[in-house]
N, C-alpha and C positions, 0 to 999 in steps of 0.2 A: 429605184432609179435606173433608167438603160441607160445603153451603154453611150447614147449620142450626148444625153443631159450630161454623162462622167465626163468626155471628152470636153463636153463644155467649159464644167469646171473646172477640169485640166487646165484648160489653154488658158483662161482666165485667171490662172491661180500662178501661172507658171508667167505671163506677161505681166504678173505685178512683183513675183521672183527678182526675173531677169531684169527689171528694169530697174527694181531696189540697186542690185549690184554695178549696175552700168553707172549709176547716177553717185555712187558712192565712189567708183574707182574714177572717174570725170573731176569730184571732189579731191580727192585725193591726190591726184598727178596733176593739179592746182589747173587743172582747163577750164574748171566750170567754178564761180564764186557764189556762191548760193546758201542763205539756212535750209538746212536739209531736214527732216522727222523723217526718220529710217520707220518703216512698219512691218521690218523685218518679224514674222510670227505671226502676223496678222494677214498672212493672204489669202488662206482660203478661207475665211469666215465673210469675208468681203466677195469673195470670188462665187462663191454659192448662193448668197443672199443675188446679186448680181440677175446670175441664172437665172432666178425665179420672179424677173421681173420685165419688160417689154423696153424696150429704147428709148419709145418715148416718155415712160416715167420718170418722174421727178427724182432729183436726186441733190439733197442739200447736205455738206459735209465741212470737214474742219482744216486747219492748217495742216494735221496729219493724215491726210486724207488723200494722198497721190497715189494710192491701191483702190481707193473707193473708187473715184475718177477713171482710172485705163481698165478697172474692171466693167463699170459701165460704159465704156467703149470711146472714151474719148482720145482722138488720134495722139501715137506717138509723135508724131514731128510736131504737132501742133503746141501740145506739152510741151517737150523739149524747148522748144522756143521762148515759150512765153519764162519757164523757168529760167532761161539762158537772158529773160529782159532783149527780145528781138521782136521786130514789128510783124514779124508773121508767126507771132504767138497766139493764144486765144483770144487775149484780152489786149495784143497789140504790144506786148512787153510791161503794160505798164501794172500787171498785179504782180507778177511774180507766181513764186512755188504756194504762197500762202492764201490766192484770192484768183485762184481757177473758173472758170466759166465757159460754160459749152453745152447753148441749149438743143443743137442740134441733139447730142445722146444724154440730151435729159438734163446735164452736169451743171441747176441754177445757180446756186450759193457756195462757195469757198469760203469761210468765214475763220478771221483769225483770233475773236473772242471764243473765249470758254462757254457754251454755252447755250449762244445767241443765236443759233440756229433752228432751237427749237420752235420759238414763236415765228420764224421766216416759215419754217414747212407746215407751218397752220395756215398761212396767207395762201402756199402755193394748194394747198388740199381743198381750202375753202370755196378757191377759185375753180377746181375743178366740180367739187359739188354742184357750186350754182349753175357752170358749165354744162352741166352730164355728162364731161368729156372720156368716163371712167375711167381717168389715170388716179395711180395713187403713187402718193410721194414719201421716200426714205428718206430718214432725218439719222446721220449716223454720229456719234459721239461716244466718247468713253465714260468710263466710270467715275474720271472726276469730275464732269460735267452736271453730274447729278445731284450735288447738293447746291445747286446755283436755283435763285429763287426762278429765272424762264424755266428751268425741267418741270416746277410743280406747276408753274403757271399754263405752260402751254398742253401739260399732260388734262389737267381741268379742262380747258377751252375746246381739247380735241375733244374730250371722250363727250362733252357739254353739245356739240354742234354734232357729234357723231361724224369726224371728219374720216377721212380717204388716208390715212398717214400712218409709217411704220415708224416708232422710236426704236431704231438699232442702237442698242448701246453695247459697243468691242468693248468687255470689261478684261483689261487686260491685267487686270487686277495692281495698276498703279497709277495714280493720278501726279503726274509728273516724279515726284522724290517721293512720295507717300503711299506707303500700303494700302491697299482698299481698308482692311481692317482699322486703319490709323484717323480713319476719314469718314467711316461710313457702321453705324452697329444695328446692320440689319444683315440677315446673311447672304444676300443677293439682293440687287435692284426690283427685279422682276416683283419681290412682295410686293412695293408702291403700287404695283398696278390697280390692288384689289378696292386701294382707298379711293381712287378713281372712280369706280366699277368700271375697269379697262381690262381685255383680254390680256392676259399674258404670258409670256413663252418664255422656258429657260431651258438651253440646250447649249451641250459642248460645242465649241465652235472651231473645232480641230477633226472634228468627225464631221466628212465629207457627206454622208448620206443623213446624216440624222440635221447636220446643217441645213440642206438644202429642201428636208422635209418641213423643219420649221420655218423656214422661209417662205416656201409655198403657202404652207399654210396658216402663215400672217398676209401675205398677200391676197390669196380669196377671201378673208375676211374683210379687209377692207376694200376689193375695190368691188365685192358683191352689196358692199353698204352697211355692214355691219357694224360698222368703227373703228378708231383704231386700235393699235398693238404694242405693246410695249414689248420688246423682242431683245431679249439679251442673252448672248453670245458668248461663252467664257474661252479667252485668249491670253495670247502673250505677247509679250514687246521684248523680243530673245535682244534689242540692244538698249544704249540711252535712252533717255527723251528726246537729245536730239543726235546729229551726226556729231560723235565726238567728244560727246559726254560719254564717263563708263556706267556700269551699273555697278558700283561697288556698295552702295547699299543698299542691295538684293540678299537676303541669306541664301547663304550657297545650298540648303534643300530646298530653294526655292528657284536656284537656277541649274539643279540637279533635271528638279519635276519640269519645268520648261524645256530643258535639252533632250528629256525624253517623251516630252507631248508634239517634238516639234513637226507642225501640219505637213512640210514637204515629203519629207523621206512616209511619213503614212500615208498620202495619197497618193505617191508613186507607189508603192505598193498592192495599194486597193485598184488602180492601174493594171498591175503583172494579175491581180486577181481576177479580173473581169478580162483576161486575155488578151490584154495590149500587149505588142511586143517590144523589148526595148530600141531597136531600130525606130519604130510608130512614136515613141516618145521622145526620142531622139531629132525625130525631123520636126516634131513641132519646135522645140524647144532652139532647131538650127533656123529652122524659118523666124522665131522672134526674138532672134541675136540680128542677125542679118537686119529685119524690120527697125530694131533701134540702133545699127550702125547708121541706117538711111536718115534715120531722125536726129540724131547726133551733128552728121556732117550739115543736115537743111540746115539745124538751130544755127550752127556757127558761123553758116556761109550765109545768113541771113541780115541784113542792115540793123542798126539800132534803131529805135524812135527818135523822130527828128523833134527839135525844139517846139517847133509850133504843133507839136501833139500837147503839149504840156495843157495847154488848154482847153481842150478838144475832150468831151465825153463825160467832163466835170458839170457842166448844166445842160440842160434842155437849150435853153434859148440864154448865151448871155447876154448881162444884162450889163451895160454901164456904170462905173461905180460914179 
């Protein structure tokens, strides 16, 4: 990996960082009223996959999904707003944190079922096949997602059609209170693939370079046509399920191993490795403090949706009852 692609990942791993904690401490000194899903642990496995994929690919993700989202480039103010329920938000205020949309950088589906994501990025894959438009589309979820009857459905229908689509699954090895163990008696996801006959990847997803090589190399496999990938990521969720829940039942050697996997401080590292200096990391990290101060003040300074949106975007054409 050089050193442009690392910087890459930096900056993209470090703006789903910073803006965890911005949106947390918003929360917290009660300015912002929002359900929140912290993806605290989960940045740079999001941030690398990212990298290794073009703007305009698809990108279909979940309620906890707001590192997928500003890693594939979806503007902070715009965010900010729509989370904040302001009409200069993506979707106009009216999704919220949990139902994100912005096809400009790809970001189709925000989706706040468990699951239900994976047959939408068979629609948008299928569409680009008969297109030839060669995008291919990430489907990201965790590992509880996985014993839901759409993961086997739609993993059949891809690898069946031989679609354009990467099933990312962040196993963060909890599916809301339940151990993957508690849930799941296979030793990793990734086996499913084979019942398929679907490629598949299984790679730590704490590990900046070996990340972003699996990634890669899920992506030219599908979008050279080969089919898809079922691509899974081992990570962590270092808080609750959501903002403000604890983890207290986590076994503490298991929130031992998570505080010493934790992705930030080893790719700042792998950073000072590859010669950055801390000043270099420094200004990035002041440049996107600064960037979500800007987006902060837009969300608030911005009107709410007016009444007569209420109607507005719900049908095509209405219709008269």
């Amino acid at each position: 990996m050089n050193r442009e692609t690392l910087l890459d990942i930096y900056t993209r791993t470090m703006r789903c960082a910073r803006s965890d904690e911005t949106l947390r401490s918003l929360i917290i000194s009660g300015k912002l009223a929002t359900l929140y899903y912290t993806y605290r642990g989960q940045e740079l496995v999001t941030a690398a996959m990212m990298a290794a994929v073009n703007t305009d690919d698809y990108l279909v993700t979940t309620y906890r999904g707001q590192h997928d989202q500003i890693a594939k480039g979806v503007p902070f103010d715009l965010l900010y707003a729509e989370i904040a329920g302001r009409a200069t938000g993506t979707c106009k205020g009216k999704g919220g944190s949990m139902h994100i949309t912005h096809p400009a950088t790809g970001v189709m589906v925000t989706t706040g079922v468990v699951g239900s994501g994976l047959p939408i990025a068979n629609g948008l894959a299928l569409s680009s096949k008969n297109r030839k438009d060669g995008k291919v589309t990430i489907c990201c979820f965790g590992d509880g997602a996985t014993n839901i009857g759409a993961f086997h459905e739609a993993l059949n229908m891809a690898q069946l059609y031989m679609l354009p689509v990467i099933f990312f699954c962040q196993n963060n090895r909890y599916g809301e209170h339940t151990a993957f163990a508690d849930h799941t008696k296979v030793d990793s996801i990734v086996t499913r693939a084979a019942a398929y006959g679907m490629k598949g990847i299984h790679v730590d997803g704490n590990d900046a370079e070996a990340m972003y090589a699996a990634a890669a190399e899920a992506v030219e496999h599908a979008r050279s046509g080969k089919g898809p990938v079922l691509l899974e990521a081992m990570c962590y969720r270092m808080m609750g399920h959501f903002f403000g829940a604890d983890f207290s039942y986590m076994p503490a050697d298991h929130v031992a191993e998570m505080t010493a996997e934790d992705p930030l401080p080893k790719l700042r590292q792998l950073m000072l490795d590859h010669q950055f200096t801390e000043a270099e990391l420094a200004e990035i990290v002041a440049k996107i403090d600064a960037d979500l101060e800007a987006a902060t003040e837009f969300a608030f300074n911005s009107p709410f949706p007016g009444a007569e949106e209420l109607r507005i975007d719900v049908f095509e054409e209405e219709i008269a009852a």
